[in-house]
N, C-alpha and C positions, 0 to 999 in steps of 0.2 A: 516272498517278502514284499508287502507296500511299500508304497513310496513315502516317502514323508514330505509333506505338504508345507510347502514354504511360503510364510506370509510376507506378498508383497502390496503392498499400500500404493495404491497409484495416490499423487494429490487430488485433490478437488480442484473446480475451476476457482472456487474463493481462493485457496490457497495459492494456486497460480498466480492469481492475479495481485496478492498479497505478495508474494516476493518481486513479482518485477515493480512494485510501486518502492517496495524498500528497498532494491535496489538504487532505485531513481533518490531516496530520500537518502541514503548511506552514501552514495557517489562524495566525492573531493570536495570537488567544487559546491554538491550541495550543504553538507557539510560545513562550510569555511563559511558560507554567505548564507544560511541556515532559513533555504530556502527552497524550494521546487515547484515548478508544475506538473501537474500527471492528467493523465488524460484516459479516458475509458476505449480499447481497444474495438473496432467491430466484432469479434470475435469474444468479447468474455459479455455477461450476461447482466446486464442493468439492477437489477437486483442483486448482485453482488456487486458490482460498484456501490449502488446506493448504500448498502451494510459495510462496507469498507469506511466510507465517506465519516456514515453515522459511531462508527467507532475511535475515527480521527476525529472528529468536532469533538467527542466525551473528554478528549486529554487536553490540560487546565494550559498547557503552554504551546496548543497549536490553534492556529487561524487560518482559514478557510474563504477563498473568497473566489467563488465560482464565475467563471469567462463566458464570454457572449460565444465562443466554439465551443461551450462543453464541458471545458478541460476549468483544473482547476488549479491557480494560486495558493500553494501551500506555505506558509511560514511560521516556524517555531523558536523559541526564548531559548538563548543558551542555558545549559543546567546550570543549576544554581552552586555557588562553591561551599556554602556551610559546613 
């Protein structure tokens, strides 16, 4: 009898690196003061930083404003209450 072959899905490094930044964006304190810096790890791959980045600057109520180490100033508009 074969085995049956169980899919498991490792992440990508994009995807890596996408939760530990929403990590950092979901925290408390970011959160309450609706705010963060993130910063690109040595370890994850510039090119996915930069497609991370360019998919944060596309959202209408987040700003961007890149630091002389790198790292970037992130801040967003509380949702709207409509």
């Amino acid at each position: 009898m074969a085995k049956k072959a169980t899919a498991t899905t490792l992440p990508t490094p994009y995807e890596l690196l996408a939760r530990r930044i929403q990590k950092l964006i979901l925290a408390p304190r970011a959160q309450l003061e609706r705010r963060a810096v993130i910063a690109r790890e040595p370890d994850e791959l510039e090119d996915d930083w930069n497609l991370l980045l360019e998919q944060l600057s596309e959202e209408e109520s987040v700003t961007l404003a890149p630091q002389e180490d790198g790292s970037v100033y992130l801040t967003w508009a509380a949702p709207s209450t409509e």
